[in-house]
C-alpha positions as CSV (number, residue, x, y, z in Angstrom):
1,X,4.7,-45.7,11.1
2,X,8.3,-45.6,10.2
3,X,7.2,-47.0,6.3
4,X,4.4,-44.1,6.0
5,X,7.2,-41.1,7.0
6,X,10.1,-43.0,4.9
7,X,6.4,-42.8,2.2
8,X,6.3,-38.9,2.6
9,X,10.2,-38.3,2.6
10,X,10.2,-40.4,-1.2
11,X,7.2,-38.1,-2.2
12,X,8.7,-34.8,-0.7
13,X,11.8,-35.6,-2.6
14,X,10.0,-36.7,-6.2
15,X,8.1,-33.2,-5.6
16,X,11.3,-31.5,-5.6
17,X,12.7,-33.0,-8.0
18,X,9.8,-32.0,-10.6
19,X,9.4,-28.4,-9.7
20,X,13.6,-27.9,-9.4
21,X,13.2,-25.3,-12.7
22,X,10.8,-23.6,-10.6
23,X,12.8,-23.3,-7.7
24,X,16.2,-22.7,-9.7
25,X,15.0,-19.3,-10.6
26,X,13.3,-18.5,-7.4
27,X,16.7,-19.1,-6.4
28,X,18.0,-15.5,-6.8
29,X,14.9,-13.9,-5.2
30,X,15.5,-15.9,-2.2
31,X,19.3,-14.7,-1.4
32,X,17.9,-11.4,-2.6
33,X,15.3,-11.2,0.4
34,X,17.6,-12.8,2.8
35,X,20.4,-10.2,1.9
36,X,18.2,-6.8,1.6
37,X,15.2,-8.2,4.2
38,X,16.3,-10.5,6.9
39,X,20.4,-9.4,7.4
40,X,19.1,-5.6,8.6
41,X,17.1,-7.3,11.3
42,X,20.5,-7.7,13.1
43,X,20.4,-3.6,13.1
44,X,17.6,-3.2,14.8
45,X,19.4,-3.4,18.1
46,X,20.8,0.0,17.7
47,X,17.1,1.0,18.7
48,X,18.2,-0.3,22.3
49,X,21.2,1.5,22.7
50,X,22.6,5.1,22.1
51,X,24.5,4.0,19.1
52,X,27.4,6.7,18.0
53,X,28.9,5.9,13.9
54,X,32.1,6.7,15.1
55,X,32.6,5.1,18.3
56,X,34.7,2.2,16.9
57,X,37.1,1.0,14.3
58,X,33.9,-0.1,11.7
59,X,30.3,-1.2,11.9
60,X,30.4,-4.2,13.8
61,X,32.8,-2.9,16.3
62,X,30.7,0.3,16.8
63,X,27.2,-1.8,17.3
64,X,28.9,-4.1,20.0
65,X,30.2,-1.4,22.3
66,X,27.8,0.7,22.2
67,X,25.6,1.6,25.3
68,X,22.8,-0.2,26.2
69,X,20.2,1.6,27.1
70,X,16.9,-0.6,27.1
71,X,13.6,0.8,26.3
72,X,14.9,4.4,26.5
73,X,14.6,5.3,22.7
74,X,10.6,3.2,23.0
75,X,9.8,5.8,26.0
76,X,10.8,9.3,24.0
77,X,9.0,8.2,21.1
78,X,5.7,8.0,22.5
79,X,6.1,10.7,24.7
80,X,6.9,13.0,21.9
81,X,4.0,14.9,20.5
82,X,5.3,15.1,16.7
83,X,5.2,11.2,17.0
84,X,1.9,10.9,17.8
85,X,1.1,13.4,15.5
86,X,2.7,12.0,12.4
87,X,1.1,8.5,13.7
88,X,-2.3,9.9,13.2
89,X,-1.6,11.2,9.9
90,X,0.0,8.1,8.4
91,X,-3.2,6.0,9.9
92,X,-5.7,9.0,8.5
93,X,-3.8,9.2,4.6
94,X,-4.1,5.3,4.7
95,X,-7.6,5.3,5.1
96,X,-8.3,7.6,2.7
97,X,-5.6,5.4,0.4
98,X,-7.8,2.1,1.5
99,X,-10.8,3.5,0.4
100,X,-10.1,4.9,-2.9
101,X,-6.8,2.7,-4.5
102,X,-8.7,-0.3,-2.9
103,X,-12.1,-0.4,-3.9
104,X,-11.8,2.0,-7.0
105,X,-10.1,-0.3,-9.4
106,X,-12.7,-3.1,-8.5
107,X,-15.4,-0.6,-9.8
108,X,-13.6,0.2,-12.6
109,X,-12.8,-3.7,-14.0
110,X,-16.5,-4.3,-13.4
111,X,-17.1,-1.5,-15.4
112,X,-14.7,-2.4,-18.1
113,X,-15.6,-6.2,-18.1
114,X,-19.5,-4.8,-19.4
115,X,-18.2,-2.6,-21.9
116,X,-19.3,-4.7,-25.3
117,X,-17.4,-1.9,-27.8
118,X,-13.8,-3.7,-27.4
119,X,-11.9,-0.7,-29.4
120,X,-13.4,1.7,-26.6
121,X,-12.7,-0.6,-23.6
122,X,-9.4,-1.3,-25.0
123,X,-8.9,2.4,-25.6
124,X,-9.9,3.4,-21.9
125,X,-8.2,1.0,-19.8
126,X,-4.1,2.2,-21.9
127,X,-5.6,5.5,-20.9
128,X,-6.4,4.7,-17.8
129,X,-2.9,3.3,-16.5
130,X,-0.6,6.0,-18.5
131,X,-1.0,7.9,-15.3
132,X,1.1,5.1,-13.9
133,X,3.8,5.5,-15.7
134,X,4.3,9.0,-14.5
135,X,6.3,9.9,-11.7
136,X,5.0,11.9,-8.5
137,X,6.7,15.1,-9.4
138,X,5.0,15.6,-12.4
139,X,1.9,14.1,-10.9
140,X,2.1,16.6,-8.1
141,X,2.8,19.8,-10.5
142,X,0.0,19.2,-12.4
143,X,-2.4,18.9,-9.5
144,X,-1.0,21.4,-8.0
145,X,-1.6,23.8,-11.1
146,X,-5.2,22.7,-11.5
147,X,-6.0,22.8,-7.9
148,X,-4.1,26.5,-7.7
149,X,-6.6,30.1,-6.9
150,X,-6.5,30.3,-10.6
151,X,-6.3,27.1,-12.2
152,X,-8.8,24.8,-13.8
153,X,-10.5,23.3,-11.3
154,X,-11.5,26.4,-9.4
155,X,-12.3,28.3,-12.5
156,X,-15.0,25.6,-13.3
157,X,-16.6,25.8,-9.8
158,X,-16.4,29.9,-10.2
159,X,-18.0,29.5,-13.6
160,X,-21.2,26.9,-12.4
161,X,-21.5,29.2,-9.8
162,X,-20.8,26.4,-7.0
163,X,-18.6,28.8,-5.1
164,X,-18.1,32.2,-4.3
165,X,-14.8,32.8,-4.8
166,X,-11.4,30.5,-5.8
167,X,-11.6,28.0,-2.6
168,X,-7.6,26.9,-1.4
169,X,-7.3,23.5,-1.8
170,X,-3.2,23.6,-0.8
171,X,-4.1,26.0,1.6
172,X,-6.7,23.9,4.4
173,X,-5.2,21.1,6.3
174,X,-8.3,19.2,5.9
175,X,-8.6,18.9,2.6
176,X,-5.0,17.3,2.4
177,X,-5.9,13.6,3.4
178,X,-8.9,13.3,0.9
179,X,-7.1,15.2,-1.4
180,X,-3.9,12.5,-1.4
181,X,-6.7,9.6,-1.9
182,X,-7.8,11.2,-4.8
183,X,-5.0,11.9,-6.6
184,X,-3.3,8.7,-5.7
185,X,-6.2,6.6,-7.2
186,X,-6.4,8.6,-10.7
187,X,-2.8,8.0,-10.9
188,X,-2.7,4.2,-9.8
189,X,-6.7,2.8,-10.8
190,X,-6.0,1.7,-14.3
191,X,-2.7,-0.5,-13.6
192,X,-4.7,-1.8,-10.5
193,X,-7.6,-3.1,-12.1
194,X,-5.3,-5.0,-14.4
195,X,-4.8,-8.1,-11.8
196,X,-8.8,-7.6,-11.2
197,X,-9.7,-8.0,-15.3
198,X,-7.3,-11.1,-15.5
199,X,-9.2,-12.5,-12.6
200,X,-12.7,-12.0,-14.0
201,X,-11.3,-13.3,-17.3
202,X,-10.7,-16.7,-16.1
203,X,-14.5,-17.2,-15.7
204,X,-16.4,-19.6,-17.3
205,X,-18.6,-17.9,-20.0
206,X,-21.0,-20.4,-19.7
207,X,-22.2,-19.1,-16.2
208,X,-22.9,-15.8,-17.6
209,X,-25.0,-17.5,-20.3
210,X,-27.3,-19.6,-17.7
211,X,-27.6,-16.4,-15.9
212,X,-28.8,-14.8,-19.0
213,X,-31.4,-18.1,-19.6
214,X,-32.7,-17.4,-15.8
215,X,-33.1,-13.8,-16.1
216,X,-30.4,-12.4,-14.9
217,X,-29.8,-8.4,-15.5
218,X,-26.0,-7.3,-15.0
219,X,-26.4,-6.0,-12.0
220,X,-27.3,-9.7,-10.8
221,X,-24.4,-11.4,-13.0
222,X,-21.9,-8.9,-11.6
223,X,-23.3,-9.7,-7.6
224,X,-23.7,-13.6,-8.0
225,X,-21.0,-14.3,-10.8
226,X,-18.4,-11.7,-10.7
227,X,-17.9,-10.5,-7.4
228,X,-17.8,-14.5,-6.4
229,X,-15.6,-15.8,-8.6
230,X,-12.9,-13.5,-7.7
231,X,-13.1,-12.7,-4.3
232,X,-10.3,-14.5,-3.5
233,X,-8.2,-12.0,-5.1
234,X,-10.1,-9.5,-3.3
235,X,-9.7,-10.9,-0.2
236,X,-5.6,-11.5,-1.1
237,X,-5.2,-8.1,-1.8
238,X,-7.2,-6.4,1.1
239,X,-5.1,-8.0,3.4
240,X,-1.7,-7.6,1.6
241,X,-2.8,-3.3,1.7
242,X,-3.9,-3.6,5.5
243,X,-0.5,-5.2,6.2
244,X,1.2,-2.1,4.2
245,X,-1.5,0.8,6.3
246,X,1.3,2.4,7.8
247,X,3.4,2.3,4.3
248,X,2.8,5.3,3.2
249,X,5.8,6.8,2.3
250,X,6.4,10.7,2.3
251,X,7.8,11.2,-1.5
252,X,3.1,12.2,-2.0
253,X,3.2,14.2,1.1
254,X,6.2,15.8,1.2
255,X,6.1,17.1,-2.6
256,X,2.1,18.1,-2.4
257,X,2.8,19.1,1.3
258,X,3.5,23.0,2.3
259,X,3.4,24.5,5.8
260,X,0.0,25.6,6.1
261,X,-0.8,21.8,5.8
262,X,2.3,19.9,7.8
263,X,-0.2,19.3,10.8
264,X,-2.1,17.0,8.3
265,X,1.1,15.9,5.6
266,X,3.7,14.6,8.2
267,X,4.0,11.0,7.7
268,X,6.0,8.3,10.0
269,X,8.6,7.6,7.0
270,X,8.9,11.3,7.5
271,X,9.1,11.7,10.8
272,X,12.2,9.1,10.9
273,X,13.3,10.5,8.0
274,X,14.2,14.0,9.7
275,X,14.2,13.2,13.2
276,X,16.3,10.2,12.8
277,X,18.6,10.1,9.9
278,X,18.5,13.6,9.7
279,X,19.6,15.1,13.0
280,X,22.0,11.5,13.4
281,X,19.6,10.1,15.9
282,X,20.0,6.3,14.4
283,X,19.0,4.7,17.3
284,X,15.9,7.1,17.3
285,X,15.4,6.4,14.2
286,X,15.6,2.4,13.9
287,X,13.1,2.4,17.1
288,X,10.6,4.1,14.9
289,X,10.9,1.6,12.6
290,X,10.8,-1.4,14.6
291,X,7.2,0.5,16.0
292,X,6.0,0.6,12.3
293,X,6.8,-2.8,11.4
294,X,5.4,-4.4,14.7
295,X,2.3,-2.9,14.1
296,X,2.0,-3.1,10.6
297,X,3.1,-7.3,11.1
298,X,0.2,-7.1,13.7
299,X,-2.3,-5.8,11.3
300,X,-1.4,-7.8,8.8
301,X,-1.9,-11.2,11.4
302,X,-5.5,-9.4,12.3
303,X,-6.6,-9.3,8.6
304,X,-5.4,-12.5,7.7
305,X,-7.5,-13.9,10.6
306,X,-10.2,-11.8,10.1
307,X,-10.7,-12.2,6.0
308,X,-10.9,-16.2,6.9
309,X,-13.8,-15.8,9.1
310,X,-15.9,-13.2,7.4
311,X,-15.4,-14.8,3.6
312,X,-17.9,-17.3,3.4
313,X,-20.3,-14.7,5.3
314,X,-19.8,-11.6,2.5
315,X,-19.9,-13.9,-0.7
Protein backbone atom coordinates (compact mmCIF):
# COMPACT_ATOMS: atom_id res chain seq x y z
CA UNK A 1 0.00 0.00 0.00
CA UNK A 2 2.71 2.26 1.02
CA UNK A 3 4.77 1.36 -2.61
CA UNK A 4 1.50 2.13 -4.64
CA UNK A 5 1.03 5.88 -2.88
CA UNK A 6 5.09 6.47 -2.78
CA UNK A 7 3.93 5.13 -7.07
CA UNK A 8 1.39 8.09 -7.32
CA UNK A 9 3.62 10.77 -5.33
CA UNK A 10 6.69 9.91 -8.16
CA UNK A 11 3.91 10.24 -10.97
CA UNK A 12 2.23 13.46 -9.45
CA UNK A 13 5.64 14.94 -9.19
CA UNK A 14 6.94 13.80 -13.10
CA UNK A 15 3.39 15.44 -14.07
CA UNK A 16 4.49 18.54 -12.61
CA UNK A 17 7.40 18.66 -13.66
CA UNK A 18 6.30 18.40 -17.57
CA UNK A 19 3.54 20.85 -17.53
CA UNK A 20 5.77 23.53 -15.17
CA UNK A 21 5.74 26.11 -18.49
CA UNK A 22 2.08 25.72 -18.20
CA UNK A 23 1.81 26.44 -14.75
CA UNK A 24 4.58 29.22 -14.78
CA UNK A 25 2.33 31.43 -16.65
CA UNK A 26 -0.88 30.50 -14.99
CA UNK A 27 1.18 31.66 -12.20
CA UNK A 28 0.11 35.38 -12.44
CA UNK A 29 -3.59 34.65 -12.95
CA UNK A 30 -3.55 32.78 -9.84
CA UNK A 31 -2.24 35.62 -7.32
CA UNK A 32 -4.36 37.78 -9.54
CA UNK A 33 -7.68 35.82 -8.47
CA UNK A 34 -6.48 35.32 -4.95
CA UNK A 35 -5.80 39.15 -4.62
CA UNK A 36 -8.98 40.75 -6.55
CA UNK A 37 -11.40 37.41 -5.69
CA UNK A 38 -10.74 35.56 -2.62
CA UNK A 39 -9.04 38.64 -0.17
CA UNK A 40 -12.55 40.72 -0.38
CA UNK A 41 -14.32 37.68 1.09
CA UNK A 42 -12.78 38.87 4.39
CA UNK A 43 -15.28 42.12 3.79
CA UNK A 44 -18.14 40.50 3.69
CA UNK A 45 -18.52 40.65 7.43
CA UNK A 46 -19.37 44.19 7.36
CA UNK A 47 -22.78 42.74 6.04
CA UNK A 48 -23.15 41.54 9.80
CA UNK A 49 -22.47 44.66 11.51
CA UNK A 50 -23.33 48.40 11.25
CA UNK A 51 -20.02 49.24 9.84
CA UNK A 52 -19.11 53.27 10.07
CA UNK A 53 -15.62 54.35 7.58
CA UNK A 54 -14.66 56.48 10.10
CA UNK A 55 -15.00 54.76 13.34
CA UNK A 56 -11.34 53.90 13.67
CA UNK A 57 -7.72 54.86 12.94
CA UNK A 58 -7.88 52.70 9.25
CA UNK A 59 -9.62 49.83 7.63
CA UNK A 60 -8.84 47.06 9.73
CA UNK A 61 -9.31 48.92 12.93
CA UNK A 62 -12.74 50.14 11.75
CA UNK A 63 -13.98 46.50 10.61
CA UNK A 64 -12.99 44.99 14.09
CA UNK A 65 -14.83 47.43 16.36
CA UNK A 66 -17.53 47.80 14.73
CA UNK A 67 -21.02 46.63 15.95
CA UNK A 68 -22.19 43.39 15.57
CA UNK A 69 -25.39 43.21 14.69
CA UNK A 70 -26.26 39.63 13.24
CA UNK A 71 -28.77 39.08 10.58
CA UNK A 72 -30.11 42.63 10.93
CA UNK A 73 -28.98 44.00 7.49
CA UNK A 74 -30.45 40.04 5.90
CA UNK A 75 -33.96 41.07 7.60
CA UNK A 76 -34.31 44.82 5.96
CA UNK A 77 -33.34 43.53 2.74
CA UNK A 78 -36.07 41.23 2.21
CA UNK A 79 -38.49 43.20 3.87
CA UNK A 80 -37.94 46.09 1.65
CA UNK A 81 -40.15 46.30 -1.39
CA UNK A 82 -37.49 47.95 -3.80
CA UNK A 83 -35.48 44.76 -3.06
CA UNK A 84 -37.84 42.48 -4.09
CA UNK A 85 -38.63 44.51 -6.86
CA UNK A 86 -35.20 44.98 -8.41
CA UNK A 87 -34.83 40.97 -7.63
CA UNK A 88 -37.63 40.31 -10.06
CA UNK A 89 -36.28 42.42 -12.67
CA UNK A 90 -32.70 41.14 -12.55
CA UNK A 91 -34.28 37.42 -12.73
CA UNK A 92 -36.94 38.66 -15.63
CA UNK A 93 -33.95 40.72 -17.93
CA UNK A 94 -31.87 37.40 -17.42
CA UNK A 95 -34.27 35.33 -18.99
CA UNK A 96 -34.85 37.32 -21.64
CA UNK A 97 -30.72 37.53 -21.81
CA UNK A 98 -30.73 33.40 -21.60
CA UNK A 99 -32.95 33.08 -24.33
CA UNK A 100 -31.69 35.36 -26.89
CA UNK A 101 -27.52 35.75 -26.19
CA UNK A 102 -27.72 31.92 -25.37
CA UNK A 103 -29.36 30.13 -28.03
CA UNK A 104 -29.01 32.93 -30.82
CA UNK A 105 -25.35 32.50 -31.57
CA UNK A 106 -25.89 28.68 -31.81
CA UNK A 107 -28.44 29.43 -34.72
CA UNK A 108 -26.29 31.60 -36.19
CA UNK A 109 -22.83 29.26 -36.35
CA UNK A 110 -25.12 26.63 -37.76
CA UNK A 111 -26.13 28.94 -40.17
CA UNK A 112 -22.75 30.05 -40.98
CA UNK A 113 -21.13 26.52 -40.92
CA UNK A 114 -23.76 25.84 -44.31
CA UNK A 115 -22.97 28.76 -45.99
CA UNK A 116 -20.74 27.24 -49.17
CA UNK A 117 -19.88 31.08 -50.61
CA UNK A 118 -16.71 31.50 -48.10
CA UNK A 119 -16.17 35.41 -49.24
CA UNK A 120 -19.98 35.88 -48.09
CA UNK A 121 -19.67 33.81 -44.80
CA UNK A 122 -16.54 35.39 -44.15
CA UNK A 123 -18.00 38.79 -44.97
CA UNK A 124 -21.06 38.21 -42.53
CA UNK A 125 -19.63 36.82 -39.54
CA UNK A 126 -16.63 40.51 -39.30
CA UNK A 127 -20.03 42.12 -39.74
CA UNK A 128 -21.65 40.42 -37.44
CA UNK A 129 -19.18 40.92 -34.29
CA UNK A 130 -18.34 44.80 -35.16
CA UNK A 131 -21.30 45.46 -32.93
CA UNK A 132 -19.03 44.00 -30.24
CA UNK A 133 -16.59 46.26 -30.44
CA UNK A 134 -18.95 49.03 -29.63
CA UNK A 135 -19.57 50.33 -26.41
CA UNK A 136 -23.17 50.57 -24.65
CA UNK A 137 -23.46 54.28 -24.95
CA UNK A 138 -23.37 54.36 -28.51
CA UNK A 139 -25.23 51.11 -28.63
CA UNK A 140 -28.00 52.63 -26.53
CA UNK A 141 -28.13 56.07 -28.65
CA UNK A 142 -28.61 54.41 -31.65
CA UNK A 143 -31.53 52.27 -30.42
CA UNK A 144 -32.79 54.74 -28.80
CA UNK A 145 -32.99 56.98 -32.10
CA UNK A 146 -34.49 54.16 -34.13
CA UNK A 147 -36.85 53.07 -31.60
CA UNK A 148 -37.84 57.10 -30.89
CA UNK A 149 -41.89 58.34 -32.12
CA UNK A 150 -40.11 59.41 -35.14
CA UNK A 151 -37.34 57.26 -35.92
CA UNK A 152 -36.80 54.39 -38.24
CA UNK A 153 -38.29 51.68 -36.83
CA UNK A 154 -41.66 53.25 -36.20
CA UNK A 155 -41.72 54.95 -39.45
CA UNK A 156 -41.49 51.43 -41.19
CA UNK A 157 -44.36 49.95 -39.16
CA UNK A 158 -46.47 53.39 -39.97
CA UNK A 159 -45.58 52.94 -43.58
CA UNK A 160 -46.66 48.80 -43.94
CA UNK A 161 -49.53 49.95 -42.20
CA UNK A 162 -48.85 47.57 -39.12
CA UNK A 163 -49.81 50.31 -36.65
CA UNK A 164 -51.82 53.12 -36.24
CA UNK A 165 -49.80 55.51 -35.06
CA UNK A 166 -45.81 55.83 -33.69
CA UNK A 167 -46.13 52.98 -30.81
CA UNK A 168 -43.52 54.09 -27.49
CA UNK A 169 -41.10 51.60 -27.19
CA UNK A 170 -39.08 53.74 -24.27
CA UNK A 171 -42.28 54.70 -23.07
CA UNK A 172 -44.09 50.91 -21.79
CA UNK A 173 -42.48 49.17 -19.00
CA UNK A 174 -43.20 45.93 -20.70
CA UNK A 175 -41.53 46.22 -23.50
CA UNK A 176 -38.20 47.01 -21.57
CA UNK A 177 -37.17 43.32 -20.65
CA UNK A 178 -37.66 41.92 -24.29
CA UNK A 179 -36.39 44.93 -25.58
CA UNK A 180 -32.82 44.61 -23.48
CA UNK A 181 -32.66 40.78 -25.00
CA UNK A 182 -32.85 42.12 -28.19
CA UNK A 183 -30.55 44.57 -28.36
CA UNK A 184 -28.06 42.77 -26.17
CA UNK A 185 -27.95 39.77 -28.67
CA UNK A 186 -27.47 41.99 -32.05
CA UNK A 187 -24.68 43.60 -30.19
CA UNK A 188 -22.98 40.34 -28.72
CA UNK A 189 -24.29 37.19 -31.41
CA UNK A 190 -21.38 37.42 -33.83
CA UNK A 191 -18.40 37.36 -31.25
CA UNK A 192 -20.48 34.55 -29.42
CA UNK A 193 -20.80 32.24 -32.09
CA UNK A 194 -17.08 32.51 -32.58
CA UNK A 195 -16.23 29.68 -29.73
CA UNK A 196 -19.42 27.75 -31.40
CA UNK A 197 -17.71 27.85 -35.17
CA UNK A 198 -14.28 26.74 -33.62
CA UNK A 199 -16.15 23.85 -32.02
CA UNK A 200 -17.97 22.68 -35.11
CA UNK A 201 -14.67 23.12 -36.90
CA UNK A 202 -12.90 20.43 -35.09
CA UNK A 203 -15.29 17.84 -36.72
CA UNK A 204 -14.33 15.18 -38.74
CA UNK A 205 -15.35 15.89 -42.40
CA UNK A 206 -15.64 12.46 -43.04
CA UNK A 207 -18.88 12.09 -40.90
CA UNK A 208 -20.48 14.69 -42.99
CA UNK A 209 -19.52 12.66 -46.10
CA UNK A 210 -21.13 9.20 -44.87
CA UNK A 211 -24.05 11.19 -43.92
CA UNK A 212 -24.14 12.48 -47.42
CA UNK A 213 -23.66 8.51 -48.78
CA UNK A 214 -26.77 7.57 -46.34
CA UNK A 215 -28.97 10.27 -47.38
CA UNK A 216 -28.65 12.62 -45.18
CA UNK A 217 -30.25 16.38 -45.94
CA UNK A 218 -28.78 19.23 -43.67
CA UNK A 219 -31.24 19.35 -41.55
CA UNK A 220 -30.30 15.67 -40.46
CA UNK A 221 -26.36 16.38 -40.57
CA UNK A 222 -26.89 19.46 -38.43
CA UNK A 223 -29.34 17.24 -35.73
CA UNK A 224 -27.13 13.98 -35.66
CA UNK A 225 -23.59 15.55 -36.44
CA UNK A 226 -23.50 18.98 -35.40
CA UNK A 227 -25.53 19.55 -32.57
CA UNK A 228 -23.64 16.13 -31.06
CA UNK A 229 -20.38 16.85 -31.63
CA UNK A 230 -20.41 19.95 -29.73
CA UNK A 231 -22.66 19.82 -27.10
CA UNK A 232 -20.29 19.77 -24.68
CA UNK A 233 -19.59 23.22 -25.28
CA UNK A 234 -23.12 23.89 -25.18
CA UNK A 235 -23.67 22.27 -22.12
CA UNK A 236 -20.24 24.27 -20.67
CA UNK A 237 -21.60 27.39 -21.49
CA UNK A 238 -25.21 27.02 -20.41
CA UNK A 239 -24.19 26.40 -17.10
CA UNK A 240 -21.25 29.01 -16.93
CA UNK A 241 -24.55 31.83 -18.03
CA UNK A 242 -26.96 30.16 -15.32
CA UNK A 243 -24.21 30.71 -12.79
CA UNK A 244 -23.94 34.53 -13.96
CA UNK A 245 -28.37 34.85 -14.12
CA UNK A 246 -28.22 37.45 -11.59
CA UNK A 247 -25.13 39.25 -13.44
CA UNK A 248 -26.70 41.53 -15.09
CA UNK A 249 -25.18 44.60 -14.46
CA UNK A 250 -27.06 48.05 -14.68
CA UNK A 251 -24.55 50.08 -17.23
CA UNK A 252 -27.78 48.35 -20.25
CA UNK A 253 -30.44 49.36 -17.91
CA UNK A 254 -29.55 52.34 -16.42
CA UNK A 255 -28.41 54.08 -19.91
CA UNK A 256 -31.73 52.62 -21.98
CA UNK A 257 -33.63 53.08 -18.67
CA UNK A 258 -35.97 56.37 -18.06
CA UNK A 259 -38.71 56.78 -15.38
CA UNK A 260 -41.65 55.73 -17.02
CA UNK A 261 -39.81 52.21 -17.20
CA UNK A 262 -37.78 52.05 -13.65
CA UNK A 263 -40.44 49.51 -12.31
CA UNK A 264 -39.18 47.16 -15.07
CA UNK A 265 -35.09 48.62 -15.45
CA UNK A 266 -33.93 48.48 -11.75
CA UNK A 267 -31.41 45.83 -11.44
CA UNK A 268 -29.78 44.27 -8.13
CA UNK A 269 -26.15 45.80 -9.11
CA UNK A 270 -28.33 48.85 -9.14
CA UNK A 271 -30.16 48.60 -6.30
CA UNK A 272 -26.65 48.21 -4.20
CA UNK A 273 -25.32 50.61 -6.28
CA UNK A 274 -27.62 53.47 -4.89
CA UNK A 275 -28.93 52.10 -1.79
CA UNK A 276 -25.72 50.99 -0.63
CA UNK A 277 -22.65 52.79 -1.81
CA UNK A 278 -24.64 55.56 -2.54
CA UNK A 279 -26.45 56.75 0.59
CA UNK A 280 -23.01 55.11 2.67
CA UNK A 281 -25.05 52.06 3.67
CA UNK A 282 -21.87 49.52 3.23
CA UNK A 283 -23.07 47.13 5.38
CA UNK A 284 -26.38 47.32 3.43
CA UNK A 285 -24.72 47.13 0.65
CA UNK A 286 -22.13 44.09 1.06
CA UNK A 287 -25.32 42.02 2.42
CA UNK A 288 -26.88 42.45 -1.03
CA UNK A 289 -24.10 41.14 -2.39
CA UNK A 290 -23.41 38.25 -0.32
CA UNK A 291 -27.47 37.48 -1.35
CA UNK A 292 -26.53 37.60 -5.07
CA UNK A 293 -23.57 35.54 -4.88
CA UNK A 294 -25.18 32.82 -2.67
CA UNK A 295 -27.73 32.37 -4.97
CA UNK A 296 -26.03 32.78 -8.10
CA UNK A 297 -23.15 29.93 -6.50
CA UNK A 298 -26.42 27.92 -5.82
CA UNK A 299 -27.63 28.04 -9.36
CA UNK A 300 -24.61 27.47 -10.73
CA UNK A 301 -24.27 23.94 -8.29
CA UNK A 302 -28.11 23.24 -9.63
CA UNK A 303 -27.04 23.45 -13.36
CA UNK A 304 -23.97 21.74 -13.03
CA UNK A 305 -25.93 18.82 -11.56
CA UNK A 306 -28.66 19.16 -13.60
CA UNK A 307 -26.63 19.35 -17.29
CA UNK A 308 -24.93 15.82 -16.03
CA UNK A 309 -28.13 14.16 -15.80
CA UNK A 310 -30.09 15.39 -18.71
CA UNK A 311 -26.95 15.24 -21.42
CA UNK A 312 -26.99 11.81 -22.47
CA UNK A 313 -31.02 12.19 -22.55
CA UNK A 314 -31.08 15.52 -25.12
CA UNK A 315 -28.20 14.26 -27.51
Amino acid sequence: MARVKIEKKKITWKLLWKQRTLMLMSFPFLIWLVIFAYIPLGGWIMAFQNYKPMAGTGFVDSIMGAEFVGLAHFQRLFSDQQFINAFRNTVGQSVFLLAFGFTAPIAFALILNEIRHLRFKKISQTISYLPYFVSWVVTTSIVTMMLAHDGAVNSLLLRLGLVGSSVSFLGVAEYFWPLLGVTDTWKNVGWNAIIYLAAIASIDPTLYEAAEVDGAGRWRKIWHITLPSIKTIIIVLLVLNIGQILNVGFERQKLLGNPMIQERSVTIDQYALEYGLGMARFSYGTAVGIVKSVISLTLLVIANWGARRVEAAVF
